[in-house]
C-alpha positions, 0 to 999 in steps of 0.5 A: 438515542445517539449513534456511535461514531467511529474513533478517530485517529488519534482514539484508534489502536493499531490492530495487533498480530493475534488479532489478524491471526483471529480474524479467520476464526471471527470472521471478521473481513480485514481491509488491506490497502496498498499506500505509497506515501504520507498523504494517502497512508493517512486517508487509510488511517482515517477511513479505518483500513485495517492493515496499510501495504507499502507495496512495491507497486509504488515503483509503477504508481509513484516513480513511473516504472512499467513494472515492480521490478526497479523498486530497491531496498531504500526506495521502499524502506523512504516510503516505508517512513512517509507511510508510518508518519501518515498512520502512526495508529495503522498496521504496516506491512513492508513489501519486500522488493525484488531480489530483496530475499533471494538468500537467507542472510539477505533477507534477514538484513533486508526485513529488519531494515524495514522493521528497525528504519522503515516502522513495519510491523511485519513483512511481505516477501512472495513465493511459497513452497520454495521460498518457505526456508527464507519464510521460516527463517525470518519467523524464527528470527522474531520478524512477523511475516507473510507471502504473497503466492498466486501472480507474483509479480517479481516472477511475472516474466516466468508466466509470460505477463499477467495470467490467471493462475491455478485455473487447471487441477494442478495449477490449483494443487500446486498454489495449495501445496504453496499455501500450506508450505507458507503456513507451516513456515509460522506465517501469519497471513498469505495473498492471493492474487489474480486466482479463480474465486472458486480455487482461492475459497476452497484453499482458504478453508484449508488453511488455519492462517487468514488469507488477503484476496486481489483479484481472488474472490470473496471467499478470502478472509480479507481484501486488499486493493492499491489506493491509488487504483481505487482512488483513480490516482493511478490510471495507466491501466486497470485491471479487471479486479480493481473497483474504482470507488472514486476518480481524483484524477478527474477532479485533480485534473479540473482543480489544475485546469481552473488553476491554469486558466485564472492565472492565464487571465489575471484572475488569480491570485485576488485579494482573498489570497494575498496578504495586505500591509499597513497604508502608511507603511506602504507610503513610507515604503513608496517614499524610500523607493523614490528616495533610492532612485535619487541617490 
């Protein structure tokens, strides 16, 4: 009997709202992962990523900032484009940047910016119970949305740098208070990220809308992880939630330092990689050469 083989990208369709909204009552565990550009969009696409996240993070992993914060509007719309180019068949989620959102008018100019020339299929701001006008106004302007509560990073200055949040009875409440506030707004998913897994699980069960966990436990209705950390692309740092599942900058490194020592000895490029001419019209060629010389 013939097993049955996965579609390929050209065969897959791109998952729908309804269906991520119904993911928390199937079961199903949606794949997220944040992807900067063409290259590793269609990786995702072709291992069958469920939504690609064209995360802010790429100010860090693609320009070399320390933070998210210098990400601006047309950075992340360009990459936006590269990523929707890589997985024409693939759910994107286009992260709003910092200060990005900050006002209801702004964020309405800023989300259809995505939708209209980045390709999106929906949008990301961060926050919760105070950000939920600026949620439900983009709801209610027909932008699929979601939030992102736990560590934000655009408020990581607030929280002293990157800290574990809800860890106390009332941090808890508070990233409870935050989730139902995002619900109530008609968003359609929320994220987690850096929350106890016991906190984030029971939250989760509150919530009709599923919830994306990084570095919040297997209780969330999905996982997302930066590719280019999972990959080891990027490898400033790593974080205690990120799993490496490969290291392509071991073998990237290997491939460049072969590269560099052939060409240092003459051994590349060889015969196999360089193109050939015609015998005779290398003789005439040899012959006008000369001739050139005489004039």
């Amino acid at each position: 009997m013939a097993q049955s083989q996965s579609p390929t990208p050209s065969e897959r369709k791109k998952r729908t709202i309804t269906e991520i909204r119904a993911s928390k009552q199937t079961g199903e565990k949606m794949v997220y992962t944040s992807v900067p550009d063409y290259t590793s969009a269609k990786w995702a696409e072709m291992a069958g990523v469920d939504v690609a996240v064209v995360g802010d993070s790429l100010a860090m992993v693609a320009h070399g900032h320390t933070n998210t914060i210098p990400a601006t509007m047309d950075m992340m719309v360009m990459h936006a484009q590269a990523v929707r180019r890589g997985a024409p068949n693939t759910f994107v989620l286009g992260c709003m940047p910092y200060q990005s959102y900050n006002t209801v008018d702004r964020a309405l100019l800023n989300a259809t910016r995505f939708m209209q020339e980045g390709g999106c299929d929906a949008v990301k701001p961060q926050g919760g119970k105070s950000q939920a006008h600026i949620l439900k106004a983009l709801v209610d302007a027909g932008i699929p949305t979601a939030s992102h509560i736990g560590l934000t990073p655009h408020t990581i200055a607030m929280f002293g740098g990157f800290r574990i949040q809800g860890r106390t009875a009332d941090a808890a409440m508070k990233i409870l208070e935050d989730a139902l506030a995002i619900q109530d707004a008609g968003c359609f998913m929320l994220e987690f990220e850096a929350v106890p897994a016991k906190i984030a699980a029971v939250i989760s069960r509150q919530l009709e809308i599923p919830t994306i966990g990084i570095g919040a436990g297997a209780g969330c209705d999905g996982q997302i992880l930066l590719s280019y950390d999972l990959l080891g692309v990027f490898t400033d740092f790593k974080v205690k939630f990120t799993k490496r599942y490969a290291n392509l900058t071991e073998v990237a490194v290997a491939g460049l330092s072969q590269y560099v020592a052939e060409v240092k000895a003459g051994q590349f490029p060889d015969d196999d990689h360089s193109y050939g001419v015609d015998e005779k019209e290398y003789e005439r060629f040899l012959d006008l050469v000369e001739k050139r010389k005489q004039i």
